[in-house]
N, C-alpha and C positions, 0 to 999 in steps of 0.2 A: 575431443571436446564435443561434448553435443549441443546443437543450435534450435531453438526455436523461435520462430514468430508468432506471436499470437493477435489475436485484434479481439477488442469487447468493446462494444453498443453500448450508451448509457438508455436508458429504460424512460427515464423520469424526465427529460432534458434530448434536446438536440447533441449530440458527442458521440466520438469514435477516439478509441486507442488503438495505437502499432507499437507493439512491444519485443523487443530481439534481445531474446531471454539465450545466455551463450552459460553452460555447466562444465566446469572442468576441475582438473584435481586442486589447483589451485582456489579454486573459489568459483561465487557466479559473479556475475554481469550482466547487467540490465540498460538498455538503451529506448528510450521511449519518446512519443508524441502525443500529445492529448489535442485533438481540439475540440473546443467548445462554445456553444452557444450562450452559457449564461453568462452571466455578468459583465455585459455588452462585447460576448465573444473573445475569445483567447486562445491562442497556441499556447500549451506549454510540452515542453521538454524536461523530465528530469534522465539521468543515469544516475545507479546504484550498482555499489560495490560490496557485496555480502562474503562471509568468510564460508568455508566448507560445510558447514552446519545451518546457514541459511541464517544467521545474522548478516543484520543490517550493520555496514561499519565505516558508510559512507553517501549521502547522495545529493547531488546536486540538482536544484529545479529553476528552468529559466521559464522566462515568463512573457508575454509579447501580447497585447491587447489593449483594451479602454482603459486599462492602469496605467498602460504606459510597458516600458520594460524593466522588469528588474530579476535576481537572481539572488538564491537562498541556497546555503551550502553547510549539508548540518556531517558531524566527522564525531565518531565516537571516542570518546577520549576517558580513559578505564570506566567508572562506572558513571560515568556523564557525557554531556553531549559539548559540542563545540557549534558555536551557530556561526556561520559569516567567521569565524576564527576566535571569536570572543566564549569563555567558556560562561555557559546558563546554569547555575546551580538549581533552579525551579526545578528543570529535567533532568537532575541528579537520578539514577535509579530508575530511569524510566528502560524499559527492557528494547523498543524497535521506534523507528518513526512509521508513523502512520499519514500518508499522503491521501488527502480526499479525493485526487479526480482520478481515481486506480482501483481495481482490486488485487493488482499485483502482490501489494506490502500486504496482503492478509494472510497471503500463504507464508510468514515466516512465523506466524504464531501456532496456523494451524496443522504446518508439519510439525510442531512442538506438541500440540494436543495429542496428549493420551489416547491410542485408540478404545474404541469400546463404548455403545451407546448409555447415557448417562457420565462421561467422563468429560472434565473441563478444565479450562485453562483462564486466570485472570491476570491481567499486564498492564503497567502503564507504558502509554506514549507519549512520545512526542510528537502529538497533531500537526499534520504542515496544513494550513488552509492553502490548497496550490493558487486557485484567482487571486488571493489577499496577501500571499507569501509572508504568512505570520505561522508562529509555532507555539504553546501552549500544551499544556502538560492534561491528560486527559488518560480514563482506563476503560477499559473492553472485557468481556467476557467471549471466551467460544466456549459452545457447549456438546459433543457430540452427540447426533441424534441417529446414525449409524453410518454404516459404511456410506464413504462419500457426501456424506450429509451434515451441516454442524448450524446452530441455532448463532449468531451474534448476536451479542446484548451492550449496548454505550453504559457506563456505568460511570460519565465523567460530563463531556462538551454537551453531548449531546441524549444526555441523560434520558430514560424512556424510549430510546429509538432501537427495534429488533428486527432483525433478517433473516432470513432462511437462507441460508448459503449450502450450495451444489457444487465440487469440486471433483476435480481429477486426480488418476490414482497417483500424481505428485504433488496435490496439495493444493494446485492452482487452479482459480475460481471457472466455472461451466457458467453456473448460475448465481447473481446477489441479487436476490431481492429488492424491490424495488429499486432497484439502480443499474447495474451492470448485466449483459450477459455476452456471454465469447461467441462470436460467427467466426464464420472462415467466408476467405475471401469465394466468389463464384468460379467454377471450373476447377 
């Protein structure tokens, strides 16, 4: 099994992620902390359970802050989602969930993108707003722009909003534009 830790900076905002990204032949595994300054401060936690191909097919986000506590648990159930245990028809056919305080869940669309500058991929999700822990159905575009390199475009929540995303040669985010970028810890 191979093990990573990764950590990414939020850009825009006060935030830091610790991510223990574990790949093995069974599947991955994601284990995470978020915290965050906005929205009068929050810890959140989620873990994610992706199948060999880097779906999404399970993840759980706790949540601790000016909200209060609560927790959101969305489980794929054939071509729909399951929220909290109740199934959401809205998110029938949505392809991944998409968690706002990460760029982790972007690498499961964009190891799906076709290589090749000018090649793209378009998906719906399942938005999780992590502060708000509400879910809504929303789509994305990636578009590659070359090696290592892919344009994001919101074509749904947050319709008009584009990034320049910088990635590693397994798909996982370097660079998001205006939002995220990966340090490593000092020494």
């Amino acid at each position: 099994m191979d093990r990573s830790i990764l950590y990414w900076r939020r850009t825009d905002t006060e935030g830091l992620e610790r991510l223990d990204l574990r790949v093995g032949p069974g599947g991955v595994t994601a284990v995470s902390t978020v915290i965050g300054l906005e929205e009068g401060g929050y810890r959140l936690d989620h873990r994610w359970h992706l199948d060999g191909a880097w779906r999404a097919q399970s993840v759980t986000v706790e949540r601790w802050g000016a909200r209060g506590h609560g927790v959101l648990h969305l489980e794929r159930a054939g071509t729909g989602w399951l929220v909290d245990g109740l199934l959401r028809p809205d998110l029938d056919r949505t392809d991944e969930p998409d968690l706002s305080v990460t760029p982790f869940c972007n690498s499961f669309p964009i190891r799906r993108t076709p290589e090749g500058a000018g090649a793209s991929l378009a998906l719906d999700t399942a938005f999780i707003d992590g502060p708000a822990l509400t879910v809504a159905r929303s789509s994305q575009r990636y578009d590659r722009q070359g090696p290592g390199r892919l344009r994001y475009v919101d074509l749904g929540l947050s319709r008009g909003f584009e990034a320049d995303l910088v990635v590693d040669g397994e798909g996982l985010v370097l660079r998001y534009e205006h939002l995220f970028e990966r340090i490593a810890p000092p020494g």
